[in-house]
Structures are given as C-alpha cells and as structure tokens.
C-alpha positions in Angstrom: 23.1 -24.8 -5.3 19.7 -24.3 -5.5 17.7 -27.2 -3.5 13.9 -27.2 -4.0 11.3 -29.7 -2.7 7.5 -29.8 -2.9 5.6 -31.8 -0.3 1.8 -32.2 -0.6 0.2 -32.4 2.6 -3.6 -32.4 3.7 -4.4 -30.9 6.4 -8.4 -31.0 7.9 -10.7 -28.0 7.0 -10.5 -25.0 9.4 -11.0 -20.9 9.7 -7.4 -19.9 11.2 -7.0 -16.4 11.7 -4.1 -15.3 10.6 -1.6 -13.0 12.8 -1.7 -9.5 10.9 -1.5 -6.3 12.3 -5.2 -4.8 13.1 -6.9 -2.7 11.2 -7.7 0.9 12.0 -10.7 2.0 9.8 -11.4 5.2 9.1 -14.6 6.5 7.8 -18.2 7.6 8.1 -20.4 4.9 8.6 -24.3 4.4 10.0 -25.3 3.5 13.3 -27.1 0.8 14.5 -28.8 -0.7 18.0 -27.2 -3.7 19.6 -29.8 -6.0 18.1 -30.0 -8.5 15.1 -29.1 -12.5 14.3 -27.7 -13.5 11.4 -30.1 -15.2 8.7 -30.5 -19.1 8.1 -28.0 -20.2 5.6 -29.9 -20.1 2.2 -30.2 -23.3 0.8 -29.4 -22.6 -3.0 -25.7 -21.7 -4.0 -24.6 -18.7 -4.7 -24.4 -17.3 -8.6 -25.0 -21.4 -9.5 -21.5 -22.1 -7.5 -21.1 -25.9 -6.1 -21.9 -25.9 -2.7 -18.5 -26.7 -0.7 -18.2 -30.6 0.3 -19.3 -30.9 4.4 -15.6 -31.4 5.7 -13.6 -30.3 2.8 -9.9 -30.4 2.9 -7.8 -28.0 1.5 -4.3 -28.8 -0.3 -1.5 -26.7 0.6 1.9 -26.3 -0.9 4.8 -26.7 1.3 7.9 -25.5 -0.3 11.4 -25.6 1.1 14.2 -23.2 -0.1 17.9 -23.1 0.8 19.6 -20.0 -0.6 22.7 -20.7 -2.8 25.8 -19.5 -1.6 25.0 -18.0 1.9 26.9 -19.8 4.6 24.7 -21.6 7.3 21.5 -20.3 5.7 19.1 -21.2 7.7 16.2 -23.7 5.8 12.6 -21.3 5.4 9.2 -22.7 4.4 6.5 -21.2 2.6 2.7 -21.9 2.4 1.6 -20.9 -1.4 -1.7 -19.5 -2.0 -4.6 -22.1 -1.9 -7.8 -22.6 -4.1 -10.5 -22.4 -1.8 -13.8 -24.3 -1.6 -16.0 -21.4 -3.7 -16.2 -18.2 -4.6 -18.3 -15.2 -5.8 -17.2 -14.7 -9.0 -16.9 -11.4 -9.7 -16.4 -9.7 -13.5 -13.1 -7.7 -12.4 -9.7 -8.1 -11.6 -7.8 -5.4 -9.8 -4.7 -5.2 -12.6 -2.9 -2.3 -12.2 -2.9 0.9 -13.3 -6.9 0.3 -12.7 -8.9 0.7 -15.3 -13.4 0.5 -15.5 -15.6 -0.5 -18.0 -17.3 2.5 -19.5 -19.7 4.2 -17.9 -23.2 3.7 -18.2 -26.4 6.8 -18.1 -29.4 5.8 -16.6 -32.8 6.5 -18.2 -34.4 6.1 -14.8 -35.3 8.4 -11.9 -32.2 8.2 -10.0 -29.0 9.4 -11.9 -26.5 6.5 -12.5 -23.9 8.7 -10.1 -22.4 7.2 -6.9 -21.8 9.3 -3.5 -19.4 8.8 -0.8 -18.8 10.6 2.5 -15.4 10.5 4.1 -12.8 11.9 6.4 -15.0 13.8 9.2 -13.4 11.5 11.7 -10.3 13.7 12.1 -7.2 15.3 10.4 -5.6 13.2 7.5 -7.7 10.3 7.4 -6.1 7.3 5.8 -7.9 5.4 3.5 -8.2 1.2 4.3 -8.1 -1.4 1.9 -11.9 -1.4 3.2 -12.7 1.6 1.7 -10.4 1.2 -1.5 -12.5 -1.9 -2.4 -16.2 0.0 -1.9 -15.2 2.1 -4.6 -13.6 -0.2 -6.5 -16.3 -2.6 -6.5 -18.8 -0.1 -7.6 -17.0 1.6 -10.4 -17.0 -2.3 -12.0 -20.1 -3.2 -11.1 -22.8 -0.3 -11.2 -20.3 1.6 -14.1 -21.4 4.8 -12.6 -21.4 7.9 -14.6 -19.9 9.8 -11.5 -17.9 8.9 -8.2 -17.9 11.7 -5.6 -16.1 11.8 -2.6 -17.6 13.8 0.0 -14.8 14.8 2.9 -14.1 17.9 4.6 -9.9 16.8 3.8 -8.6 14.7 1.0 -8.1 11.2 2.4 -4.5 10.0 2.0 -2.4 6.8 1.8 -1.6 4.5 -1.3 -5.3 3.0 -1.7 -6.5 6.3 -1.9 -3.9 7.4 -4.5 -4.9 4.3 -6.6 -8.7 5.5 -6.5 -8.3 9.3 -7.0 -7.6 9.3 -11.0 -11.5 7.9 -11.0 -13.6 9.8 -8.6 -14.2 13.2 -8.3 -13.2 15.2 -4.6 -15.5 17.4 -3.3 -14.9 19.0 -0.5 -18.1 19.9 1.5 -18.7 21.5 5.0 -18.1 21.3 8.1 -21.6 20.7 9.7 -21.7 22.1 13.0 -25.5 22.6 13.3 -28.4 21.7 11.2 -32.0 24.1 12.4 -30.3 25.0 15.0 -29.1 22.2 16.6 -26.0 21.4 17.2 -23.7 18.5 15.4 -20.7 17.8 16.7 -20.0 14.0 16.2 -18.5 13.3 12.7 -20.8 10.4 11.9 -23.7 12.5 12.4 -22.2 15.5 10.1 -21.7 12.8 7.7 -25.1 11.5 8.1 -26.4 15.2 6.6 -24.0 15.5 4.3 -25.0 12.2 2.1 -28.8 13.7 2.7 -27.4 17.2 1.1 -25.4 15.5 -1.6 -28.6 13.2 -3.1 -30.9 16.6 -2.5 -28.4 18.4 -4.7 -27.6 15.9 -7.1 -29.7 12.6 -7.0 -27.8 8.9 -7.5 -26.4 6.3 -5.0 -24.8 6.7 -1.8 -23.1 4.3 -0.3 -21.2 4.0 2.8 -17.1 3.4 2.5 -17.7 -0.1 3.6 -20.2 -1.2 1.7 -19.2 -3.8 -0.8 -21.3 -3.9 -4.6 -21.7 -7.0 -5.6 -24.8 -6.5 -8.4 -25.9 -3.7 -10.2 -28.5 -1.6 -8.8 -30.2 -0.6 -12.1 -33.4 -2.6 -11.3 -33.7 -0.6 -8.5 -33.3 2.8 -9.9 -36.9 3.4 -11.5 -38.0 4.2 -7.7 -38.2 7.6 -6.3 -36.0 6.8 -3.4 -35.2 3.1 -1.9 -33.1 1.8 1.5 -32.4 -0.8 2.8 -34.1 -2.9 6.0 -31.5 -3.7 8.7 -32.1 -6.6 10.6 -34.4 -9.4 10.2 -37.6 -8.2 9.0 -36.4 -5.0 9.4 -37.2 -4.7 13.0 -33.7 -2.7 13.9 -34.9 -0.2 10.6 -34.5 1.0 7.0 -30.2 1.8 7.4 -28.8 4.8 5.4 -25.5 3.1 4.6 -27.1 2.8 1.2 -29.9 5.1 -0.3 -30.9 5.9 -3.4 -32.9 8.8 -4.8 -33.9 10.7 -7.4 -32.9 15.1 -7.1 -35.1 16.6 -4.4 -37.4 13.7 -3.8 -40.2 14.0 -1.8 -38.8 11.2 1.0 -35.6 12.9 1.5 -36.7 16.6 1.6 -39.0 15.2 4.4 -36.3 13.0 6.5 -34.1 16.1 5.7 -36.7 18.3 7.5 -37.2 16.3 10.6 -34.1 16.8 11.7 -35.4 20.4 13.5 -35.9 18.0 15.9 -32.3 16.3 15.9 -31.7 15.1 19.5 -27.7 14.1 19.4 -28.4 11.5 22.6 -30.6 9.8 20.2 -27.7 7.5 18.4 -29.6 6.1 15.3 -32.8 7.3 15.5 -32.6 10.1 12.6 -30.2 7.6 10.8 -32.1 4.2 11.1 -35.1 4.7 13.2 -36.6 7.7 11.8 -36.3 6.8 8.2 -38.6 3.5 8.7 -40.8 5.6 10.2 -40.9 7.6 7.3 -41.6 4.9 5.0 -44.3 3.9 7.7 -46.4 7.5 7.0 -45.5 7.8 3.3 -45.1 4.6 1.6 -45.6 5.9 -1.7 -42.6 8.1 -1.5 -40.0 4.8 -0.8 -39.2 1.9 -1.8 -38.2 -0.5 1.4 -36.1 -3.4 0.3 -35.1 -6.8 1.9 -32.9 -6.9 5.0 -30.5 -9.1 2.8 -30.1 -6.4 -0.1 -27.6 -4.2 1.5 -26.9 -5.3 5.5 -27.2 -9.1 5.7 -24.9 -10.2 7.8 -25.2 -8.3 10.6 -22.6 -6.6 12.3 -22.9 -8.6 15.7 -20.7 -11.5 16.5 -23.0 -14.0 14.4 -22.8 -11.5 11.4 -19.4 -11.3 11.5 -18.7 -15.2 11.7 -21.2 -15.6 8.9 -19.4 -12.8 6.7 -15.7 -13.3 7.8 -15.7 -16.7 9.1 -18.0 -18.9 7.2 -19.0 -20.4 3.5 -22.6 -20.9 5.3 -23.9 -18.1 3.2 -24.2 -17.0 -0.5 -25.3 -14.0 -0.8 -27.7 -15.3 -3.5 -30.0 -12.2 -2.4 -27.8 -9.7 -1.9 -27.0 -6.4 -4.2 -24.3 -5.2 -2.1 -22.4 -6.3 1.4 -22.2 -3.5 3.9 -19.1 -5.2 6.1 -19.4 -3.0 8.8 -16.3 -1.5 10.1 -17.4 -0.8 13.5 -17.9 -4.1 14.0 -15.1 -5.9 12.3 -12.9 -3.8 14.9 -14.6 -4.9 18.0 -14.5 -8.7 16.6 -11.9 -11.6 16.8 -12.0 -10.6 13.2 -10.4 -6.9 13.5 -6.7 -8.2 11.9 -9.0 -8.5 8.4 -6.7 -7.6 5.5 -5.2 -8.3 2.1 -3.5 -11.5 2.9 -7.2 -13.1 4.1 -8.2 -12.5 0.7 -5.6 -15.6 -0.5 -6.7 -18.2 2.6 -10.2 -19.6 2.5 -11.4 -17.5 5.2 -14.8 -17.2 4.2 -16.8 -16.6 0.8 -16.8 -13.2 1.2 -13.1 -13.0 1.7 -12.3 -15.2 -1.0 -14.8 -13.0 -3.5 -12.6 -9.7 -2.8 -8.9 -11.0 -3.9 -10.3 -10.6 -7.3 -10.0 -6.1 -5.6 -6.8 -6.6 -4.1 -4.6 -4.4 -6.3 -2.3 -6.8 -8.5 0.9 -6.0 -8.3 0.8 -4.6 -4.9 4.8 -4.9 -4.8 7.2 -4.6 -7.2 10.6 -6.5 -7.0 13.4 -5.0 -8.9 16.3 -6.7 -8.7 19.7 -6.2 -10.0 21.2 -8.8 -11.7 25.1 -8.5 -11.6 26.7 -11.0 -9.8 27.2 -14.7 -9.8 24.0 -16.1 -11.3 23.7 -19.1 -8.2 22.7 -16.4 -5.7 20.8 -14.4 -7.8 18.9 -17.5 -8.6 18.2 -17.9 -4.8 16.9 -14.1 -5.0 14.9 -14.9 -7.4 13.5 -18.0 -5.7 13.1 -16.6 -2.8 10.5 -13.7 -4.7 8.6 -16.5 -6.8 8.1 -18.3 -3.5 6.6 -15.9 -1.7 3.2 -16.9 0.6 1.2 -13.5 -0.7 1.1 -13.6 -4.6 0.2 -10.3 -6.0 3.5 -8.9 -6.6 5.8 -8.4 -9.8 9.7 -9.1 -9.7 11.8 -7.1 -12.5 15.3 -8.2 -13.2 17.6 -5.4 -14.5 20.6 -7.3 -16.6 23.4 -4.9 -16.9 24.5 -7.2 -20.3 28.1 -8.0 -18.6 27.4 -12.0 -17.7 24.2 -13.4 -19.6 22.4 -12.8 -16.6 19.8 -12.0 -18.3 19.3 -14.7 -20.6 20.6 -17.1 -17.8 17.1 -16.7 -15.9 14.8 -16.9 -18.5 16.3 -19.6 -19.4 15.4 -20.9 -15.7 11.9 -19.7 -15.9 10.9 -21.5 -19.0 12.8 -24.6 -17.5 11.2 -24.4 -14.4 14.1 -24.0 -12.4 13.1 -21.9 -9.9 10.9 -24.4 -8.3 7.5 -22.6 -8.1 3.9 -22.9 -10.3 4.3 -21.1 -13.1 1.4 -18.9 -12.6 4.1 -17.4 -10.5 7.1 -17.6 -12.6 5.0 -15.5 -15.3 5.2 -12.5 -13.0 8.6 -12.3 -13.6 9.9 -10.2 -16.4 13.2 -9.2 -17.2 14.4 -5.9 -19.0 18.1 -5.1 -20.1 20.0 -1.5 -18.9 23.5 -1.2 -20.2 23.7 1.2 -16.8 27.8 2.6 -15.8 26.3 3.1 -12.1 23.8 0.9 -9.9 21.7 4.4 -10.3 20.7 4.3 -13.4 19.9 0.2 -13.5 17.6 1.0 -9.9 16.0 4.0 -11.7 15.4 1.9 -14.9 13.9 -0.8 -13.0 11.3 1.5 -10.8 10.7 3.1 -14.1 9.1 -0.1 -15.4 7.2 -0.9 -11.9 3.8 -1.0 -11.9 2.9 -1.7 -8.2 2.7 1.6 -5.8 4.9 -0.5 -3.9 8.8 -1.1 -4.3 11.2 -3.3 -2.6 14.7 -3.6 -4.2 16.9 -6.0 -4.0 20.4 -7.1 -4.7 21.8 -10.6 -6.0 22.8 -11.2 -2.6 19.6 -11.2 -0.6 16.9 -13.9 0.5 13.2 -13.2 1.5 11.5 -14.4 4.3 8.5 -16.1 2.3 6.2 -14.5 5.0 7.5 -10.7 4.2 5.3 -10.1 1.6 2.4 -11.1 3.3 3.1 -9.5 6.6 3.7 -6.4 4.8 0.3 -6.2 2.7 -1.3 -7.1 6.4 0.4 -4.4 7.7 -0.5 -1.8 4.3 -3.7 -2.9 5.2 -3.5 -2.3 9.3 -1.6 1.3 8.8 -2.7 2.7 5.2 -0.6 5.8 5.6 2.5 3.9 5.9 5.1 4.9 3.3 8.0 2.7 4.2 8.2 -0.9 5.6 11.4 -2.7 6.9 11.7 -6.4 8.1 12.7 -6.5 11.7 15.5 -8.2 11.5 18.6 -8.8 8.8 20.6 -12.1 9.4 23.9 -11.8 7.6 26.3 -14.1 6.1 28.9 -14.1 8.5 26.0 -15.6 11.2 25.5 -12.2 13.0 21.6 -10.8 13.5 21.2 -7.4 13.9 17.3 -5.7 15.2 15.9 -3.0 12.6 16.7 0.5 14.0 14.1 3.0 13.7 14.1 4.9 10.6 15.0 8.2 12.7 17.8 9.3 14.4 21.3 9.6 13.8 21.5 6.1 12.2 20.8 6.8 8.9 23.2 9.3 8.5 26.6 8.0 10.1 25.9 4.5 8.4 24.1 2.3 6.0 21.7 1.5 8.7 18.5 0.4 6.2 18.2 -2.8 6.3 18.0 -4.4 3.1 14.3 -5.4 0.5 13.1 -2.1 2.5 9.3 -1.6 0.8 8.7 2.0 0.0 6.4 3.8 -1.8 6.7 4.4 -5.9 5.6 7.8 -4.9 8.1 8.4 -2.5 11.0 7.6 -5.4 9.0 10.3 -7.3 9.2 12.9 -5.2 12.9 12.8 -3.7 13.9 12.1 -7.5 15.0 8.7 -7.3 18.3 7.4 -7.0 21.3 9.8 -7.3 24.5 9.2 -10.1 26.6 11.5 -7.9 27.2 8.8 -5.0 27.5 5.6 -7.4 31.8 5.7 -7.6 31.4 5.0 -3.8 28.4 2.2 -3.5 26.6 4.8 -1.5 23.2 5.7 -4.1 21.5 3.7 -2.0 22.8 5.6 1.6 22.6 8.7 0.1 18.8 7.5 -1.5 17.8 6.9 2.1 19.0 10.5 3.2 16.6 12.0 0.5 13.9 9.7 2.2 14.3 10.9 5.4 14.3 14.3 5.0 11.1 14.5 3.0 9.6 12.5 5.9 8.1 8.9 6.1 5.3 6.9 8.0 8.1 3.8 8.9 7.1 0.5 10.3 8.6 -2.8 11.1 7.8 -6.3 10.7 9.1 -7.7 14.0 8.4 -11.4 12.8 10.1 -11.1 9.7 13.8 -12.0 9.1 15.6 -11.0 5.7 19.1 -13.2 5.0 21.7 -10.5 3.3 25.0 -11.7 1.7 27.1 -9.2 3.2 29.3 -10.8 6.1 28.6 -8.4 8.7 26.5 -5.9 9.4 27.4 -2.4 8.3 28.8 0.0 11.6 28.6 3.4 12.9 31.4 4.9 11.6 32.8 6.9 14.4 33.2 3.6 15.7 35.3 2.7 13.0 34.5 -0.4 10.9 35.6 -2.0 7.4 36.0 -0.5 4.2 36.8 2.5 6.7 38.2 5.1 4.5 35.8 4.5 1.9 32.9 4.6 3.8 34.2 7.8 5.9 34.8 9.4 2.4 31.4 8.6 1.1 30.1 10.0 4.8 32.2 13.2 4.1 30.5 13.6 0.8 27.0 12.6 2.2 27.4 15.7 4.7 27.5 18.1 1.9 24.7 16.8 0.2 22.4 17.0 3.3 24.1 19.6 5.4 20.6 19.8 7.8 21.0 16.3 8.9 24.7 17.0 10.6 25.6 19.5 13.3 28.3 22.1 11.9 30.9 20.9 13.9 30.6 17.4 11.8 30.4 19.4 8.5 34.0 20.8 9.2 35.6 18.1 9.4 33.7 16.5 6.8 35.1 19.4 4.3 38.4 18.9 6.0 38.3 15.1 4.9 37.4 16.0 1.4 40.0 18.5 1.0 42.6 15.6 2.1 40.8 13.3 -0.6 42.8 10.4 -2.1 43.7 10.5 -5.6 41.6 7.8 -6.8 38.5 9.8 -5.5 39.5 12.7 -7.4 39.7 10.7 -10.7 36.0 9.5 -9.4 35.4 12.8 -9.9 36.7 14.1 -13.2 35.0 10.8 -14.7 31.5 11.9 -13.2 32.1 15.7 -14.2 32.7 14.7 -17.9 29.3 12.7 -17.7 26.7 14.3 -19.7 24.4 12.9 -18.4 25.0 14.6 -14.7 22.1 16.9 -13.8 23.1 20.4 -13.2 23.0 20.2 -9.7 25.1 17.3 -9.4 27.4 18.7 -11.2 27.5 21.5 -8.7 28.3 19.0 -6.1 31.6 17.7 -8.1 32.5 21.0 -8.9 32.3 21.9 -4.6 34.1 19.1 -4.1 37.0 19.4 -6.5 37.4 23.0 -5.4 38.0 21.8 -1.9 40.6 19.4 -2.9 42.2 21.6 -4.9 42.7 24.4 -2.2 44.2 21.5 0.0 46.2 20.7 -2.8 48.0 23.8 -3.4 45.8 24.9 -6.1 44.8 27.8 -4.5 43.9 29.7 -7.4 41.6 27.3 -9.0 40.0 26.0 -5.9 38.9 29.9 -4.9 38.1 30.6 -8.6 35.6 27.5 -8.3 33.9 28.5 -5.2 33.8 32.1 -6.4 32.0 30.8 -9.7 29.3 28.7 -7.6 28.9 31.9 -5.5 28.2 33.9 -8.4 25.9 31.1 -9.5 23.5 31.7 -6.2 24.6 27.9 -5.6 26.9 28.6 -2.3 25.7 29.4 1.2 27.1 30.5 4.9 25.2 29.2 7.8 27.3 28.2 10.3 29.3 26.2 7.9 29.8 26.2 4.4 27.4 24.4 1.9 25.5 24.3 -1.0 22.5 26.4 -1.3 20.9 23.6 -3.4 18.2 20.6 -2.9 20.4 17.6 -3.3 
C-alpha cells in the first residue's frame, strides 16, 4: 500500500547552488572591458513588492513515498517547490502551446518591431532556455508588431521550436568584411548585422540574453537610444539594446566609422565608439541610465547581485541583459530551469513565470492492478520540478479510470493539489498498447514525453535533473535515467543509446524522455509489433535510425516492476522464444540495423513460426485499421511461413504479388523495400 507522510521542516535562509549540468550558451552577444561594480542595493521595493524579512526562512516540503507492490523498494524523498521571499511579478505565464497578447503599432519614431541576431557562432546552433526567454519576455511585454531573427542558419533544439510559430527567420549574410576590412569573429559579424537590420528596418534590437521586463514605448519617441554600461557609464553606451528609428542619423554615422574597424580593438566599435558618438552628436541619441538595460554587471558582483541575491529590485530597470559570457565563467554557469522553482535570487524567481508549462508530459497507461499504478501516479505528482502534465490512458477493462479520480479528489495521492490538478485522465478502448500510447501523446501538450507503465516509480529528482539538463544541452532529443533498479533487487547502468543494444534487446530503460517531435516524425508507435509486447522495442528502432542527441542522468535511478532486467538475446534469457520471435520480426522491419548473415536466420525463424503467431497474424491482417505498409509486413511474413509450411504455392504467389507491388527488395538478403 500506498504510505505517504509530510514533515515540515525549517531550515535557515541560504543560496545553494543546485548540481545541474552547465550550460553551454550559444549566441551573439556585446562585448565589454573587465571593469564595473555592481550598484548599491536600491532602497525602495521593487513593483511595490514587501521587502524580504533580514534572515528569512523558507518552508520546505519533505515528502516520503514507498511504491506499492515493488519488493524491497527502496524509501525516496522529494523536496516540493517552495514560495520564495519575493518576486517580479510579471503579466505572463508560459502555458503551452504559447500564445501573446495582440500586437501593438507604434505612433512614434521607432517602429514597434523587435530584432534579434543569432547563430554566427558556428554550425547548428542550439537555442538555450536563455535565449528562449529573451524572446519570450519581449513578445509579452513590448507586444511587438514584428520578431525577426537574424542568423546565417536556423537555430535548433526544442526552445527554438516553441518560439519559431511567432518570429519571423531571416537569414542574413555572412559578413566577412565591412570597407574593406576584414571580419572574421562572429560576434563582430553580428555586431554589423543588428546595425544593417535597424538601417533597413528601424525598431528594437536586443541581444538573445537580454531579458524585458517593461515596455519600451516611453522610449520610442527618440531618434535612437542605448544604453550606459557601467556605473555612470564609464565602461560605455552597450549595443546589447538599441533602438532607432529607419536610417537615423546616429546609426548611419556609427555604421560609417567602422572604415576604420581595427579587429584587435575588442569593444571599441561595439561599446566605446558608440559613447563617443553620443559625446560629438548629442542631438542624434538618446543615452539612458546604466540601470535601464545592463545593471548588474556581468563581473562576479553582477552576477551575485543577479543570480545570487534578493539585494536588488530592478525598480529602474526596463530590461535585464544577464550576460551569457559571464554566467559561463561564474560559480553560476549550472543556471537553468529548475533555479527558476528554488529561491535563488529575484531575478530567478521572476523568470519561472517563462519556463514553458508543461515541459513534460506523463502518459501513463493504466491497465493493471490499480495499487501500483497508484504509486506511478504518486511518484509523478511528487515530483521536485513542477511544470509537467501526467495523462492517464484507461483502457475501460478495470475502473481504472474512475479508480484515480476518485483518488485525486480524495486526496489520495498525498501531494498539494495544485499538483494533483495537472493530472487528467482520458479513456481509449485501445486492442493494442499502440493505439492507447498514440492516444495519449495525441493529447500531450509538453514538447516533452516520458511514458510510463503501471509498474514504474520516478526518482522525484528525474524531472528536475532532466529540465537542468534540457537546459545545459538544448539540442538534446532523448533523455534516459542512469540507472533502472528492478524488482527482483538487480541494478543495471544505462547503456548508450547506440550500438548493437537496441536491436538484440529491450535495452531502453524505462520513463525514457523524448521529444513530441521525434514521435512525429518516426510516426509514432507501431500496431504491427503489439501481439508480441514489442511496440515499444520496435518504437525505439524507429528512434534510432532517424538519429538522436541521447543523454543520461547518471544521478538518477528509475524503480521498474519487471523482476529482472531484460537480456541480450544471443545470450538467451526468459520469455526466450517470444522475444527471439519478436527479434526475428524486428529484423525485417529494420533490415539496415542487422548484418545479412542475422537477417537469414531471422527469415529462417519466421518461416518455422509457431502456430499461435500465425493466428497473431491473420487477426492483425483482418484489422482495418492496419496501414498499408503494415500490412505489407503481415503479408511477408505469412508468405514465409507458408513456404516453410508446405504451402508453396501460396507463399511464392505472396512474395510474387509484393514484388509486383515495388514493395520487395534483394540486397544481400531479402527484405522489404518499404520505410517501416
């Protein structure tokens, strides 16, 4: 049974930095001198917030969960999310799919449209929860009329899928040499391109690291504005923000001085040069307060202040430029999504309200004794990182269904119900685990998935570890815990997600996180496979041939019901016969993955198929609802048997009528010539 306990405990205040994989930005940012102190805490509070108490303690939730019928299942503890001391507010929530507030034209001199650069760095640049939240932030703040991305190559990874509906890609040049001179470091190509893009068009760039945090319409009546960085401005006027009208007189001019672009200068054309500008012609800009845009400071004051502290307000402040660059080279460089839900600093605490909610979505199949998939369930609602969904697919055979939303409104699951409202559950009358998994993505809203079955326990850390490693490595596409404890006591280590393994035996581990987008585009799980338990092994096969970024969680450990851990089969192993039949089939499907010699005797296994498999068959073959190239595959595999069988006639007739059919291939062994 389920036992759940909740402890109170006070611990004293504190900035702990949490253990997350670090962070590899990627982007085109300014550059600044090794100069600068961070500014006096401000006095007043920040958007008429209570200052936090001198010594404040936090509360945090200690909860204890002991899955249901696992033997020796190990005791786990989970920290819930905490309320911290204050906050920005901020007039947005990240709910996904994202939507904005409708866009708004301005009547001034510059045009209400936002600029980006991106991506010069290098091939494929990924783009970090970082960048995701600059654009973010502005679209629901400022309510541009325009986003424009500015990259020689579309950035990829999920946060830049979740921005690209809303902002418009334009794919500029590759600056090599400007009068002459040559450019061959991307931060200075990017550091023309944003002068180019407000020539051409006018509007508000921004670096991808800059944060809004006000509306910059009071602003916008100038011909051209920037931002001082540093105290008093003595570093200079910074172009991670700058604002112009179309061909305005300050930028044509800054434009034209590079003829004198000297690349051993660092900042001087980017920071120097522009408050020089302003010096000459101070009608043609409008120089604004070091705190607008770049207070803190990117030195190791700046950073505690912005990352590490609730010492500051940002009373004064229109945007945050967080400063990538220096958030790498800091104590603070493992910043990511989970510091959004731990008091780390006001900042921190302001941008949970951007962290895209859900990030994960659960499914979960409920068909099996309701205790342990009431410790599934627990073991979701209890998680440490909170911005996920869980979606329970009843197949209608037990009352599973109306058996946990029963416990939800009850409270039976044992956490806040802020939490137990993310659960929802929908009903799929499905013949094969294919069609209840499909179902259930079908409904998911997160870009993440993780499925799971009634028989498996989170680690109430693997949803945090994984959004601090989404945040760390943006590109990844697939994320695996490190380590699977199973019922029968044994622990096996994560294998990599290349290799032989995944083709001679279940070898995923299971509550794998993958990308929605990667179910989209290997066309989701597979009815063909489902007579043998294998939708998922042959799901995985799919996976691996389209190609994933794969990572591990080496802290994490995930608690499956199964007794042991599944084995290679040429080693031999239980449910033996099955399993080598369902291996057999698997060849066919993905004849690239198995040298020829393999795929003989895989054909020679299916020819010698048992009876009961062949029934499998003729069931799936009279399923309408069998896409045409499954069907090819039970039609393949009948003929096989039937030639082994004595049916000579029929079997060659069937192979004859898939070669006709363009569906039949020679090389080096015999397969199917289509995708499975």
């Amino acid at each position: 049974c389920l036992v759940l306990s909740v402890i109170w405990l006070r611990v004293l205040s504190g900035h702990f930095l949490p253990r997350s994989p670090p962070v590899d930005v990627v982007g085109a940012s300014s550059q600044s001198s090794p100069e600068g102190k961070p500014a006096e805490p401000d006095e007043d509070a920040a958007f008429d917030a209570p200052a936090a108490p001198q010594g404040f303690q936090e509360e945090e939730a200690v909860v204890r969960v002991t899955a249901g019928q696992l033997p020796e299942q190990p005791t786990t503890t989970t920290t819930l999310p905490k309320e911290c001391p204050r906050e920005l507010p901020v007039p947005y929530t990240a709910k996904l799919p994202l939507r904005f507030p409708t866009p708004v034209n301005s009547r001034e001199r510059i045009p209400n449209i936002v600029h980006f650069v991106f991506g010069y760095k290098g091939d494929n640049p990924p783009f970090n929860f970082v960048n995701y939240v600059a654009v973010v932030s502005v679209l629901a703040v400022q309510r541009p009329k325009k986003v424009m991305i500015h990259c020689a190559k579309e950035p990829v990874g999920f946060f830049w899928d979740l921005v690209r509906p809303h902002v418009t890609v334009v794919l500029g040049r590759n600056v090599e040499n400007i009068f002459g001179n040559v450019i061959d470091h991307y931060a200075h190509k990017a550091d023309i391109i944003r002068l180019e893009a407000l020539l051409e068009y006018g509007g508000i760039y921004l670096d991808v690291d800059v944060v809004t945090l006000r509306p910059y319409n009071d602003i916008m009546a100038n011909s051209a504005a920037m931002g001082y960085e540093g105290k008093d401005g003595r570093i200079g006027l910074c172009n991670a923000v700058i604002l112009s009208e179309p061909n305005g007189e300050f930028l044509s001019k800054w434009y034209d001085a590079y003829r004198s672009f000297d690349k051993k200068k660092w900042n001087y054309h980017s920071v120097l040069l522009p408050k020089e500008l302003a010096t000459k012609f101070p009608s043609d800009i409008t120089p604004l307060d070091y705190r607008t845009f770049h207070w803190p400071l990117w030195d190791e004051e700046g950073m505690d202040l912005m990352l590490g502290s609730y010492d500051y307000d940002y009373r004064l402040n229109k945007a945050v430029h967080m400063w990538n660059h220096g958030i790498i080279r800091s104590k603070y460089k493992d910043f990511g999504m989970p510091w959004c839900f731990e008091c780390h600093s006001m900042l921190t605490s302001m941008l949970k309200a951007y962290v895209p909610d859900p990030l994960i979505s659960v499914i979960i199949l409920c068909r099996g004794p309701v205790r342990e998939v009431q410790a599934s369930i627990a073991s979701v609602a209890m998680q440490a990182f909170p911005s996920w969904e869980a979606i329970v697919v009843d197949d209608g055979t037990q009352g599973c269904g109306a058996r946990v939303s029963n416990w939800i409104e009850n409270g039976d699951i044992g956490a806040p119900k802020q939490q137990l409202q993310r659960i929802r559950i929908i009903t799929e009358h499905a013949r094969f685990l294919s069609d209840a998994w499909n179902k259930g993505i079908i409904s998911a809203v997160g870009p993440w998935i993780c499925p799971m079955s009634h028989t498996e326990v989170l680690d109430p850390q693997y949803f945090k570890t994984a959004a601090g490693q989404m945040s760390a490595n943006p590109s990844a596409s697939m994320i695996a815990a490190g380590r699977v404890r199973y019922a029968g006591g044994e622990i096996r280590t994560t294998e990599d997600f290349a290799g032989h393994k995944v083709t001679q035996y279940r070898s995923v581990p299971p509550a794998t996180l993958y990308l929605k987008k990667v179910w989209e585009e290997v066309g989701g799980y597979d009815m063909i496979m489902s007579p043998w338990d294998a939708e998922e092994w042959d799901f995985w096969h799919k996976v691996r041939l389209r190609g994933v970024n794969f990572a591990k969680l080496p802290s994490v450990t995930l608690q499956s019901g199964r007794l042991v851990p599944p084995k290679d089969l040429r080693e031999g192993g239980e449910k033996e016969g099955n399993d080598r039949e369902a291996l057999s089939l698997m060849c066919t499907r993905h004849p690239g993955m198995y040298h020829p010699a393999q795929m003989f005797a895989c054909h020679q296994r299916i020819m010698k198929m048992s009876l009961a498999s062949r029934m499998q068959f003729q069931t799936l073959n009279d399923t309408t609802s069998l896409t045409d190239v499954e069907r090819s595959y039970v039609r393949f595999w009948l003929a096989l048997a039937d030639l082994y069988s004595g049916n000579i006639d029929e079997g060659a007739e069937a192979l004859r009528a898939l070669a006709r059919e363009e569906r039949l291939q020679w090389q080096g062994h015999l397969s199917l010539a289509v995708p499975a």
